[in-house]
N, C-alpha and C positions, 0 to 999 in steps of 0.2 A: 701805805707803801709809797715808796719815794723810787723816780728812776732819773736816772744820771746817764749825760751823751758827752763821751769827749769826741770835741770836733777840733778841726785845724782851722778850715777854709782855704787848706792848701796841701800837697801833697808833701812829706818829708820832714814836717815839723817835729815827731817825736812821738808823734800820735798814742801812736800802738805800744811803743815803750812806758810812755805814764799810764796807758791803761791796765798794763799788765803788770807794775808797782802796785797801781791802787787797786787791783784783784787780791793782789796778795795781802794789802793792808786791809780789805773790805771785811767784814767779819759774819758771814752766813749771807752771800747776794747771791741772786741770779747772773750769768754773765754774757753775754751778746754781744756778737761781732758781726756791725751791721755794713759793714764794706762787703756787701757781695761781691761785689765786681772782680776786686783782687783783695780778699780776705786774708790776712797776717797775722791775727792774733793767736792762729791754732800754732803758728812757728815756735811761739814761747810759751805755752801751757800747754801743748803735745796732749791732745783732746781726744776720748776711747770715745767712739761711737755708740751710742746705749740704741737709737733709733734712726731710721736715714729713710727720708721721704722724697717723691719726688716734685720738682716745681713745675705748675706747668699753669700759661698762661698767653692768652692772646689765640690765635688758631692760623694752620697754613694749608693751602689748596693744596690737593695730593689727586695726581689723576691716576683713576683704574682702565687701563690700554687696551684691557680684557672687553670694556663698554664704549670705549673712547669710538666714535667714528671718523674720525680723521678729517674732519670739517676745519678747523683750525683755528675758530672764531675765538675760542679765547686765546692765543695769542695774538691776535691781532687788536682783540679790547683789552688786554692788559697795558696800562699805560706805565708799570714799570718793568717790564722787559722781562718780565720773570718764568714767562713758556718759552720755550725754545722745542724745535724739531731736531731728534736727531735721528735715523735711520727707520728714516717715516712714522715714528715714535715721538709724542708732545712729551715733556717733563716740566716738573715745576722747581725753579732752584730757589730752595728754602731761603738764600740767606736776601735774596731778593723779593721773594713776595710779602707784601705788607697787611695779608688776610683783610682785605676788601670785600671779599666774597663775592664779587663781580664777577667772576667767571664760573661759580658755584651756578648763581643764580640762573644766567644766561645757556649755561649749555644743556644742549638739545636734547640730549640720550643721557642727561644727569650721570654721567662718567665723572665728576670731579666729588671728592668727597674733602671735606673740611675739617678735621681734629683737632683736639688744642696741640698746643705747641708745647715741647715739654726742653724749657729751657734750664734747666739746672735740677740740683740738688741740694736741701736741706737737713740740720741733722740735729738731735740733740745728743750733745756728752758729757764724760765725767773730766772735768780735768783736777790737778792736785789741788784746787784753790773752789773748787766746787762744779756745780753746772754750767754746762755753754752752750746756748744754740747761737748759730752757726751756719753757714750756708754758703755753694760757690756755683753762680751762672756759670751756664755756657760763655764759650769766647759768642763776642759779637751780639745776644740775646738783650732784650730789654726787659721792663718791666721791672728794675731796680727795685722802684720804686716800692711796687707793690708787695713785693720779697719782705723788704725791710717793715712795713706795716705787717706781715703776718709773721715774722720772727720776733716782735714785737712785742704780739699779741699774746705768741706761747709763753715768750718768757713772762708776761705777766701773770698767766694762767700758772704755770708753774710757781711761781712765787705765794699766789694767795694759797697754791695746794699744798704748799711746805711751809705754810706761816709766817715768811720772811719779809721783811719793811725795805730791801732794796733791790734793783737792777740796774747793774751797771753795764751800759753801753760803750762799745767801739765805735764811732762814727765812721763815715765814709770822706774823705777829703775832698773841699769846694765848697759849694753849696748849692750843686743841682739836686734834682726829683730824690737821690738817695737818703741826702742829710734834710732837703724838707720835711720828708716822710719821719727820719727818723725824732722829729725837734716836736711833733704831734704828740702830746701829753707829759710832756717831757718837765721833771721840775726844774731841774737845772742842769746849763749847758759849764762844762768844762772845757775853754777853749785854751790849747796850747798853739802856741806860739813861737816865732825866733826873731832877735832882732837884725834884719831884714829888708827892705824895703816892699820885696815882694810880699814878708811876713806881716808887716804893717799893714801894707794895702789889702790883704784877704783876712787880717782880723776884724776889720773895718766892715768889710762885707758878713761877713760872717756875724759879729755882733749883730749887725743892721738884719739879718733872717731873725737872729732871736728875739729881736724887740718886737720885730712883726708878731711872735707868736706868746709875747710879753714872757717870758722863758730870762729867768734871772740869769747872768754872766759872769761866770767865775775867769780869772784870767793867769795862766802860768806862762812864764818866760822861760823858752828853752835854750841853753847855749847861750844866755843872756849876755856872758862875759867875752864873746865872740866880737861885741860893738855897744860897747855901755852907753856911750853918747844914744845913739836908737833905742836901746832898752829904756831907756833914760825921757824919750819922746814918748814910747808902749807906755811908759807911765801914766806919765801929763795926757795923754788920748782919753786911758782908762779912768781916770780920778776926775776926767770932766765931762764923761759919759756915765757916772756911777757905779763902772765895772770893779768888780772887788776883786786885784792881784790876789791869788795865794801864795803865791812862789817866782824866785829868778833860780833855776837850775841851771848850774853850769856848764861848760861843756867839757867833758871829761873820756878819755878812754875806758873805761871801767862798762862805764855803758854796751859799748862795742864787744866787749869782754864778757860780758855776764850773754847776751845774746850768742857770741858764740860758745859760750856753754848750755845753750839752752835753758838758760834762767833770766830770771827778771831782776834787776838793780838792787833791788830789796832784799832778794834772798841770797844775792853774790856777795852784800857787803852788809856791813853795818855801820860806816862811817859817815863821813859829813853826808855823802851823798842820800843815801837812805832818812837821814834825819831831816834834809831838805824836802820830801818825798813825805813822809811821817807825819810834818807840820802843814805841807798844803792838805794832805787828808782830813787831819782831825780839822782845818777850816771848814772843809768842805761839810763835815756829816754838821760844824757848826751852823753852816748859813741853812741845810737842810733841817735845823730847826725852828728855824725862825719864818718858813715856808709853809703856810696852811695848806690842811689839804680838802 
């Protein structure tokens, strides 16, 4: 079984748009959209919930008022401000306390109790192009990270249980704790691109996470025709870092077009565009064979 992450290392590159071409090009994969944060790929494969779990991780002091004796010590040893009194009543505001468990420990009449934290929801569904898990934090909630390792993990549980040799991933844009997580077993990274300067400087970076995790580097240029001279630079970078181009995609309204039909590029059209689309695919399942596992 082989799994596939498209990353950016930036936010707006096209991401989600090639991922949801090469969903429709993939032939029996798993599919994962591991941008918790602000997940988009359900926009363009309109995903039926078959399961929906919930996330929960980390823990937050919660005081019962009913045992509370109004001593006040734990607001006074919380050192991020997160008890407050109001009408002779202590509360704990969630999005402030950083589960320490210092004020757990310390209080007198053991009035505070500790739960985990239940920041989001995960799911798995059916979309036209096959399975999705999927998932979307709370505003504000952490623990990305760990979301993306256990949406990870199903989807590869589902795969060995349906006999299937691939998972294809949505990344998360950048290359903090969400795309770390997600580059962990990873055969190969798909990273789109634009020529940019900002696009340049975060393929750079983003290459450089995948080498750390020796994670081979596939490379498409989005919108290439926007600044051929920069596209032209993405080259000369790639070819003297051993990064294999699949493609320069153009930049084209059709794209725009097929999104707000709620379709994907590939199934809106079957012109040059999709044939550009087509050929970085079958690269891709190509360098996927030359990939031990």
């Amino acid at each position: 079984m082989h799994e596939i992450v498209i990353i950016s290392g930036k936010g707006g590159a096209g991401k989600t748009s090639i991922t949801g071409a090469f969903s429709h090009l993939a032939d029996k994969a798993i599919l994962c959209d591991l941008d918790v944060d602000a997940p988009d790929l359900h926009l363009l494969l309109d995903p039926k919930h078959e399961t929906e779990e919930s996330f929960k991780s980390g823990n937050e002091a919660v005081i019962d008022n009913e045992l509370c004796a109004g001593c006040g010590q734990c607001a006074e040893l919380c050192r991020f401000n997160a008890i407050t009194q109001k009408d002779g009543l202590f509360t704990v505001a969630p999005m402030l306390c950083e589960g320490c468990k210092l004020c757990v420990a310390l209080c007198p009449t053991e009035a505070i109790d500790f739960p985990q934290r239940h920041c989001g929801q995960w799911y798995v569904s059916q979309t036209r192009f096959g399975q999705m898990v999927h998932a979307q934090l709370f505003p504000g909630e952490e623990n990305s990270g760990r979301l993306v390792t256990l949406l990870k993990q199903r989807a590869r549980e589902m795969a060995e249980e349906q006999g299937l040799e691939l998972v294809l991933c949505d990344g998360a844009p950048g290359i903090g704790c969400p795309v770390i997580s997600s580059m962990a077993g990873t055969d190969l990274a798909v990273a789109v691109t634009e020529p940019t300067l900002s696009g340049l400087h975060d393929l750079k970076r983003v290459a450089e996470l995948c080498d750390g995790f020796r994670t081979k580097v596939a490379v498409l240029i989005n919108k290439w025709d926007i600044n051929p001279e920069l596209s032209e630079q993405i080259e000369t970078y790639c070819t003297e870092k051993g990064y294999t181009i699949i493609g320069r995609f153009p930049h084209d309204k059709k794209v725009v077009d097929a999104m707000l039909n709620r379709q994907v590029i590939t199934e809106y059209e079957d012109g040059e565009l999709s044939k550009t689309l087509k050929q970085a695919w079958s690269d891709i399942l190509t360098m996927l064979k030359d990939i031990k596992k």
